[in-house]
N, C-alpha and C positions, 0 to 999 in steps of 0.2 A: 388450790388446796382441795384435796378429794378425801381426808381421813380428818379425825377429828371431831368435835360438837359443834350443833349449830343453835345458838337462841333463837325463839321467839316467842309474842308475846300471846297467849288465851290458853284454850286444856289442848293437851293432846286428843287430835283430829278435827281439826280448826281447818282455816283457810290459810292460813300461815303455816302450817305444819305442811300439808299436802304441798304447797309453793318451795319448800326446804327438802322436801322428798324430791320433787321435780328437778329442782338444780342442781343440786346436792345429794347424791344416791345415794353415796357410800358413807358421809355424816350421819352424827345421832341426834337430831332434834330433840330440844330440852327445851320443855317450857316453862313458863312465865307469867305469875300472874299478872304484874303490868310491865307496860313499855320502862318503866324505872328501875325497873328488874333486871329486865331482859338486858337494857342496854349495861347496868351495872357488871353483867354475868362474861361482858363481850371485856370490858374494860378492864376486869380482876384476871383476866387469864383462863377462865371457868368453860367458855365457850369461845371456840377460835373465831368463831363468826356470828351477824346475828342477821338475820331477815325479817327488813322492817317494812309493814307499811304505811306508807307516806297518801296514796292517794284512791278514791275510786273514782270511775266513770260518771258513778251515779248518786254517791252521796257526798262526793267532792273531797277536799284533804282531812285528813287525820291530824287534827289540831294538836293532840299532845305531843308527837311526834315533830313537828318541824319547830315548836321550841324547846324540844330537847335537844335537836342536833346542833344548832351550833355551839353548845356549850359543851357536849358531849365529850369532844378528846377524840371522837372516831374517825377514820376514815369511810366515805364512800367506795367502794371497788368492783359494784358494779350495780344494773338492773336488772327487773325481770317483771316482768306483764304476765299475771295470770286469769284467764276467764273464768269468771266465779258463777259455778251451778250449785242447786239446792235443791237437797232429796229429801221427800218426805216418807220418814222413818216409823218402826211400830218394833215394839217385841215381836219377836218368833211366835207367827201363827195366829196374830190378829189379824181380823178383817177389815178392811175399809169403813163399811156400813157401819162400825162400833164406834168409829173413834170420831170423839165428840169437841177433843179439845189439841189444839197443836202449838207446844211451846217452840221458842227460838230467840234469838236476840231482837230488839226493836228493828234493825236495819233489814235483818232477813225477814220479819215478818212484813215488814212494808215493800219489801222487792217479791211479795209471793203473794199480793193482795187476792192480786185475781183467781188464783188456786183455791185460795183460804176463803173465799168471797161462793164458789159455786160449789164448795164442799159443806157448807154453810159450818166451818171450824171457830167455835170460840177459842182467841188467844190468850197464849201465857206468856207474859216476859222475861229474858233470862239472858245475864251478864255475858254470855258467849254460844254461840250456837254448838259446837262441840259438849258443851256445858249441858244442855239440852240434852243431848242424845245421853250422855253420863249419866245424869240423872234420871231420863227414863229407864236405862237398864237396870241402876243400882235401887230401883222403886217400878215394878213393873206393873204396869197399868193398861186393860186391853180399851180404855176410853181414850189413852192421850196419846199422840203422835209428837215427833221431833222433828223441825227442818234444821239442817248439818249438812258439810258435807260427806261425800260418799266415801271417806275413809274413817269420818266416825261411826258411820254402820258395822264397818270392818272391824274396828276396833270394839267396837261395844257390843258385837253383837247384834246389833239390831236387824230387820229386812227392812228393803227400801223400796214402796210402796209404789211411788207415781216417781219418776225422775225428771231432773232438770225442771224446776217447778219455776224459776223464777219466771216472773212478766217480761224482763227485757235479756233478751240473748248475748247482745253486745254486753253486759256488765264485766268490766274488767278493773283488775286493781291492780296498781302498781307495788313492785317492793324496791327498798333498796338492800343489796347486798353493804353489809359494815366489819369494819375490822379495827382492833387496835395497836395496830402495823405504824406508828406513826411516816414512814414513810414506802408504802408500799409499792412491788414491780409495777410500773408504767404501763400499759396496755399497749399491748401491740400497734404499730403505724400502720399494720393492714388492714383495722377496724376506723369505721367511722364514730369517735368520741363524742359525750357527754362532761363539759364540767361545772361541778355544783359551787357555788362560792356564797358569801354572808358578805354584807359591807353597812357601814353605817357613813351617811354622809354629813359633812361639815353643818357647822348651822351658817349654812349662806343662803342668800336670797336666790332661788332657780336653782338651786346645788343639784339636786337628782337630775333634772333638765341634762344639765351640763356636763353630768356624770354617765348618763344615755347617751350622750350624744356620741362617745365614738367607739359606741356598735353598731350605731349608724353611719357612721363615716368610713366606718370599716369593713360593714359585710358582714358582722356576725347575727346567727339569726338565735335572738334568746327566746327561750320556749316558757320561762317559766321567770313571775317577778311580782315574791308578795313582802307585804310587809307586817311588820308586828310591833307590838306594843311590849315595851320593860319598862317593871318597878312600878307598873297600873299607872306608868301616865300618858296621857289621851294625845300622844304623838307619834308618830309612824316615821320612826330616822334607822331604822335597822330594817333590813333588808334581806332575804331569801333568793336565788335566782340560780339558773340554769342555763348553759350556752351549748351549743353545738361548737364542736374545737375542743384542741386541749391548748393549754396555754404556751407552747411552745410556735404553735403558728404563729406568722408573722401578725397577721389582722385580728387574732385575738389579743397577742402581747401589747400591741397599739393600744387595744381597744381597754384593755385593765390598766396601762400605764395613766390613760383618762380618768378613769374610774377612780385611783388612788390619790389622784392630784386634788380632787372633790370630795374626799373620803377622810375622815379618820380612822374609821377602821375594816380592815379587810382581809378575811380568810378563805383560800380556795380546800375546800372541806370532799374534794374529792374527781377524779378524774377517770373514765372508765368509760368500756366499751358499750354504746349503743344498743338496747334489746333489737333486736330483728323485728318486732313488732309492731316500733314503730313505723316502720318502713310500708307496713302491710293495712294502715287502717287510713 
């Protein structure tokens, strides 16, 4: 799909937006104030797609996000790994030496300590780092500075002062690409796959044990196996997980015919080509 909207969720000129520009050039990104939104926008027909993120490098998963998917109705259709840089922003024609104070979101301000720390910047916190940069255009201030990325400079106007500010280089975030195609084209057999699945297992004694066991019997190598809590009570029997394969291989079909026979319940929530990324870290 190359025409069309794309959701996602913060202001325009987010990290999620720049991620939607990057896969999706020729979609119009629409945002979102939250993931309940966004996903809602993908669901109604409002947005053909949406790009979520599920995870970072460095501050680990996006909690609201994986219990929204499985109950979602979406499909997964594919990934995308983007590395996530922070510019630090000013109105047109402030100088460095002025600025005394620099907003952002909690997470960007703690991935820019060390910037924030020898500029000696007092900070401000703010629901979205693009939010940041908004805000100082529409309230122009030669004291305060914005960390965003570099397309909220774009967008708003601002100059971008020091670049790539963050402490750690490697910071990368995952997305997933989502649609509400209930049964979307299969990805190609020339790509090496990703499939995402949810399962809740029996109340047996060793049931997950037994339920693992043949992806190990089978060669599948899962990358990804969390669990969660429904209805607030203090039991972990629902499941989140990740496999390498799509289910039509022989050792993964094995390996889920296992999994169901330990299972009451189980949805494969999406099947899609491998980011090239992986491959590369």
């Amino acid at each position: 799909m190359s025409t069309g909207r794309i959701a996602f969720q913060g202001e325009l000129g987010a990290n999620s937006h720049e991620a939607c520009v990057a896969a999706f050039p020729d979609m119009t990104p629409v945002a979102h104030p939250t993931f309940e939104e966004a996903f809602e926008a993908i669901k109604s027909g409002d947005c053909q797609l949406g790009m979520i993120p599920v995870e970072n490098s460095i501050a680990g998963r996006v909690a609201d996000v994986h219990h929204l998917l499985p109950n979602s109705g979406l499909k997964i259709i594919g990934e995308r790994f983007k590395p996530i840089h922070f510019q630090l922003m000013v109105n047109p024609g402030v100088k460095l030496e002025a600025v005394k104070t620099v907003a952002s979101m909690p997470i960007a301000l703690a991935q820019c300590r060390k910037t924030i720390r020898r500029l000696k910047l007092k900070t401000e916190q703010v629901g979205d780092t693009a939010l940041s940069a908004k805000l100082l255009a529409e309230h122009p201030d030669p004291t305060k500075a914005a960390i965003a990325p570099a397309l909220a400079a774009e967008l708003y106007g601002l100059e971008i002062l020091a670049r790539d500010i963050e402490d750690t280089h490697n910071n990368t975030t995952r997305f997933l690409v989502m649609t509400a195609d209930k049964a979307p084209p299969p990805p190609p057999f020339t790509s090496p796959c990703v499939t995402s699945f949810v399962f809740r297992v029996r109340n047996l004694p060793a049931a997950l044990y037994k339920a693992m066991g043949g992806f190990a019997t089978n060669g599948v190598n899962m990358t990804k196996l969390e669990s969660y809590m429904e209805n607030g009570a203090f039991t972990a029997t629902f499941f989140y997980s990740e496999v390498d394969g799509r289910p039509e291989d022989r050792n993964l079909a094995l390996a889920f015919e296992e999994l169901q026979f330990f299972s009451e319940q189980f949805e494969i929530l999406g099947v899609y080509p491998a980011d090239p990324f992986r491959t590369r870290v």
